[in-house]
C-alpha positions in Angstrom: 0.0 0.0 0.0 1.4 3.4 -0.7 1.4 5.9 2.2 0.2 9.1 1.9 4.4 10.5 1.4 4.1 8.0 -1.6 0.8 8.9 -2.9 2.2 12.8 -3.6 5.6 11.3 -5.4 3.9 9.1 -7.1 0.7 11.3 -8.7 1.2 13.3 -11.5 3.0 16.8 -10.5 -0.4 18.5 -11.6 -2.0 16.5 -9.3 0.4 17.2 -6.4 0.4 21.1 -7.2 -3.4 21.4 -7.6 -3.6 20.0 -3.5 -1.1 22.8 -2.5 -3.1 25.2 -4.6 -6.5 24.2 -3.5 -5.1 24.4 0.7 -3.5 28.1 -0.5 -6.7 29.4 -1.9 -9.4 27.6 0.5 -7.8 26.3 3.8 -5.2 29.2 5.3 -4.6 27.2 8.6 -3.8 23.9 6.5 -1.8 25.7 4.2 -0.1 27.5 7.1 0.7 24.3 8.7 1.8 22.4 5.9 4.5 25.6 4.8 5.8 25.4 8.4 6.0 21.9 8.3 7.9 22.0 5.1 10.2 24.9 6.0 11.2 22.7 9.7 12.5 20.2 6.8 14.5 22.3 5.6 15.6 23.9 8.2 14.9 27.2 6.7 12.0 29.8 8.3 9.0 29.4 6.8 9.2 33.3 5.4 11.8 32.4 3.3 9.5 30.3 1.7 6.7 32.7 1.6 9.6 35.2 -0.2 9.5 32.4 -3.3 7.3 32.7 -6.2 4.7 30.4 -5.4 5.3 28.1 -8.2 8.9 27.6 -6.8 7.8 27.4 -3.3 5.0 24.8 -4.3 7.6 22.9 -6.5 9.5 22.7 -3.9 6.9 21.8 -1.2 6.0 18.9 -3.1 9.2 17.7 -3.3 9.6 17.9 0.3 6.2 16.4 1.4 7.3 13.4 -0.9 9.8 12.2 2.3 8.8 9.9 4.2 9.6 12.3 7.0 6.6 14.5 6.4 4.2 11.5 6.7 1.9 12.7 9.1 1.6 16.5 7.5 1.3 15.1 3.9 -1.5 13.0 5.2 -3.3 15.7 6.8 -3.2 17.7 3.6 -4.7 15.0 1.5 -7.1 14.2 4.0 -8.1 17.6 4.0 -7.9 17.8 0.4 -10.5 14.9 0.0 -12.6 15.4 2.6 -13.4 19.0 1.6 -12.7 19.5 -2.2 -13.8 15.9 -2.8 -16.7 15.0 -1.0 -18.9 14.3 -3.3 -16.8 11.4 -4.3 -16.1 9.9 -1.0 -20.4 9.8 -0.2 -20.8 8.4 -3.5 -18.3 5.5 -2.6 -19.6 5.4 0.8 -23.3 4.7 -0.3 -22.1 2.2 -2.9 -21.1 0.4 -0.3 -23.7 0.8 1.8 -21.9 2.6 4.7 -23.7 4.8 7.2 -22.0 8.2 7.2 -22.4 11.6 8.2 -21.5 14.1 4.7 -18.1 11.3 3.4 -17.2 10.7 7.3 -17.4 7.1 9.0 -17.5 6.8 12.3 -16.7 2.6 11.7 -16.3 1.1 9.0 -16.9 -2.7 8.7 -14.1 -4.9 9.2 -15.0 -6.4 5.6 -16.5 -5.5 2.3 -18.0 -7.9 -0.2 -15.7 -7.9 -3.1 -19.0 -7.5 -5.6 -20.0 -4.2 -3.7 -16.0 -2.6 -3.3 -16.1 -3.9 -7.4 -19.0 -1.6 -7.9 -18.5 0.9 -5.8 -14.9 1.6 -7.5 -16.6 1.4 -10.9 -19.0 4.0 -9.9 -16.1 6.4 -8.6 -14.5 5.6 -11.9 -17.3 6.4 -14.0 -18.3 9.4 -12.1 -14.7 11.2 -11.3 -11.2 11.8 -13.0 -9.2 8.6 -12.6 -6.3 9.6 -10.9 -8.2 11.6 -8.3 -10.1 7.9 -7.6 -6.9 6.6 -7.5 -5.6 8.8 -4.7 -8.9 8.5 -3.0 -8.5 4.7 -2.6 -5.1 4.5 -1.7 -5.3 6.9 1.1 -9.0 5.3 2.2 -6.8 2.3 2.3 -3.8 3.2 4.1 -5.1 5.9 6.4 -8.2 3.7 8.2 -7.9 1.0 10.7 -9.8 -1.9 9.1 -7.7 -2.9 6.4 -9.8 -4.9 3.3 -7.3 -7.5 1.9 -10.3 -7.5 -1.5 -9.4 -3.5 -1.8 -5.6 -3.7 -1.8 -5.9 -6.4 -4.3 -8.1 -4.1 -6.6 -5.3 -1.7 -6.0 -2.9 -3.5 -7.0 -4.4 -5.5 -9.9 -7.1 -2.4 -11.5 -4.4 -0.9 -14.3 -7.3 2.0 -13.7 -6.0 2.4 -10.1 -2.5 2.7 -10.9 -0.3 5.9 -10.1 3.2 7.0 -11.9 2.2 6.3 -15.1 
């Protein structure tokens, strides 16, 4: 499974620099974070970064959140990411599956899935939403919750639809 450092190497740079766009432009504190975050890194102050063009900073941003060191803040800006920008796609998942929810949000998921349901339900996303933004949905849905469905990891290994880098 690919963590959530992974997920932003391995998506398309567009991809990567749309999330740091979307957190600039509609979630300051999450933006704010992830910069500082970044900047600690680097051991550099986070206003020297803020001094960059924003295209260099972001370049550079992603490049850093791509460590494995920045785990944790590169998963709190793509679960921000989805759970805000995208969250249309994550009830549309949720109800193909049949999961009670509260607006994309689970309060426990079931520690199984039927494989016919988690089939449909990723066809739906996939019919429904850009691929690659499915894509990062199920990998982090997969890597950041406790129950872990052995059915969904092989989809994401198997589905060429699924696939990341490429």
């Amino acid at each position: 499974m690919l963590t959530s450092h992974e997920l932003l190497g391995f998506m398309s740079p567009s991809l990567a620099l749309e999330i740091l766009l979307y957190a600039y432009e509609s979630d300051k504190p999450l933006y704010r974070a992830t910069l500082a975050g970044v900047a600690e890194a680097r051991t550099v102050r986070a206003v020297f970064l803020e001094r960059q063009p924003r295209v260099e900073r972001h370049a550079l941003m992603v490049a850093t959140l791509s460590r494995p060191a920045l785990e944790m803040i590169t998963a709190g800006l793509l679960r921000a990411w989805l759970l805000k920008k995208h969250n249309a796609m994550l009830v549309a998942f949720l109800d193909a599956l049949g999961i009670p929810h509260k607006e994309g949000v689970v309060e426990d998921l079931p520690a199984t899935m039927d494989e016919t349901k988690l089939r449909a339900g990723v066809d739906v996303l996939l019919e429904k939403f850009p691929r690659e933004v499915v894509a990062v949905y199920l990998h982090a849905f997969s890597d950041m919750n406790e129950v872990e469905w052995p059915n969904l990891k092989t989809i994401l290994e198997a589905d060429k639809r699924l696939q990341l880098g490429g």
